[in-house]
C-alpha positions in Angstrom: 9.6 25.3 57.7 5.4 24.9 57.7 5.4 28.4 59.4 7.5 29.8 56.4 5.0 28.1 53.9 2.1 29.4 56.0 3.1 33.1 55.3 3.9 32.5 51.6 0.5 31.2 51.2 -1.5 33.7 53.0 0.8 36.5 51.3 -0.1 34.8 47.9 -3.4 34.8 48.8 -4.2 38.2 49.9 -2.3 39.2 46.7 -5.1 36.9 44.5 -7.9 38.7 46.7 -6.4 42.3 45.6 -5.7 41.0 42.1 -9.2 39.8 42.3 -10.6 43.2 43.4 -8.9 44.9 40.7 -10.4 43.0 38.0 -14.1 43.6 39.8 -13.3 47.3 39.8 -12.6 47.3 35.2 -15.8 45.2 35.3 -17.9 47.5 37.2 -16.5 50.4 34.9 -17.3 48.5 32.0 -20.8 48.0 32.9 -23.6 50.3 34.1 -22.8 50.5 37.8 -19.9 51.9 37.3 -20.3 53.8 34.1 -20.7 57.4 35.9 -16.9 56.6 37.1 -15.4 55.1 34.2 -16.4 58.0 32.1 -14.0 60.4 34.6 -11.5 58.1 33.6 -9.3 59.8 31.0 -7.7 57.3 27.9 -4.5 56.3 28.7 -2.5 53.7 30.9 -3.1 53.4 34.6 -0.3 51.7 36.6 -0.8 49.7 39.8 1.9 48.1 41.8 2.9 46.3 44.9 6.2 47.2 46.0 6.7 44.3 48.2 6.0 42.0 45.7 7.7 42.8 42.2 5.5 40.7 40.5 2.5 42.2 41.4 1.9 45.3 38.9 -1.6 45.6 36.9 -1.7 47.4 33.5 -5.5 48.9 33.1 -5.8 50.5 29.8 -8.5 53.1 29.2 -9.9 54.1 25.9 -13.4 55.5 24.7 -14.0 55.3 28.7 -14.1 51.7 28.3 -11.0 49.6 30.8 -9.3 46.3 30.0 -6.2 44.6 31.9 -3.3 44.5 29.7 -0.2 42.4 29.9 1.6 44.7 27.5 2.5 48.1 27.9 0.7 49.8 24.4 1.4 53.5 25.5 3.6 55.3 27.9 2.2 55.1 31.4 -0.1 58.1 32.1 -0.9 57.4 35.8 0.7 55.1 38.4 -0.6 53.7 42.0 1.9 52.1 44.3 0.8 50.4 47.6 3.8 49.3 49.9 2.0 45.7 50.6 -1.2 43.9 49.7 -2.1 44.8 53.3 -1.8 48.5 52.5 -3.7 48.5 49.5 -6.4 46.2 51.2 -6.8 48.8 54.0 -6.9 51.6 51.5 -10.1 49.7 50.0 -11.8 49.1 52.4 -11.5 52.7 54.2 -9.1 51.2 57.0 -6.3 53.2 56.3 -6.0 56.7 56.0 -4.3 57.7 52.5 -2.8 60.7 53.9 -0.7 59.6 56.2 0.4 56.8 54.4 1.4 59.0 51.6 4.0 60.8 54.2 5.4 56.9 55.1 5.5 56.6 51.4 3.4 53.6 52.1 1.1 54.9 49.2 2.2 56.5 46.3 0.4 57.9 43.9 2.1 59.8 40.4 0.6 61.6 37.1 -2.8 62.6 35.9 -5.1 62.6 39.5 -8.2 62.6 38.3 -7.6 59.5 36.5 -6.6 57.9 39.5 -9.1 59.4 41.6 -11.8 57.9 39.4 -10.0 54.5 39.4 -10.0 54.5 43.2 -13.5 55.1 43.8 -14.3 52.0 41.6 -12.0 50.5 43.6 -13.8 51.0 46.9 -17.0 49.9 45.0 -15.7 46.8 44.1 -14.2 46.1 47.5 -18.2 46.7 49.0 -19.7 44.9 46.4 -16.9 41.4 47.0 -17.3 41.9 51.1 
């Protein structure tokens, strides 16, 4: 039974890390290191998820170029990222992974406006440098 509590934790754990990485990422676009990226960043909503754990789906709203994490959904999502784990999107980050072939396992999923995403992502590997 301690081995099953084991993996919830570390599973809940690396999910807080990515969480935690996220919210790094709308704070370096809100400031000036990441101000060049956030301004690629088109207004509307950017979706990311975790497949493997339903209650794992971020909400970053972009307006004026500036980002915030929302709870609600206050427009019709424009952009959407899906990871198959926490281990996926962790090895995405840090540059472990390739994106291409996990897009052909459907491992990583990525749907609407590209650029948006594109931006996003790069702020993404910027705040994963910047936390290891």
């Amino acid at each position: 039974m301690q081995l099953v509590n084991r993996s919830i934790e570390k599973k809940e754990g690396n999910a807080s890390i990515f969480l935690s990485t996220v919210q790094t990422a709308v704070a370096l676009g809100n400031c000036e290191d990441g101000r060049e990226l956030a301004d690629r960043i088109a207004d509307g909503l950017l979706q990311i998820v975790v497949r493997d754990n339903s209650e794992l789906t971020v909400n970053i709203f972009c307006k004026n170029h500036r980002l915030e994490i929302m709870e609600d959904l206050p427009v019709p999502v424009r952009a959407r990222i899906e990871y198959a784990n926490v281990t996926v999107a962790a090895g995405i980050m840090s540059g472990f992974l390739n994106q291409f072939v996990l897009t052909v396992h459907e491992d990583y999923v990525v749907r609407g406006f590209i650029p948006m995403i594109d931006a996003f992502e790069k702020l993404l590997y910027r705040a994963n440098s910047y936390i290891n």
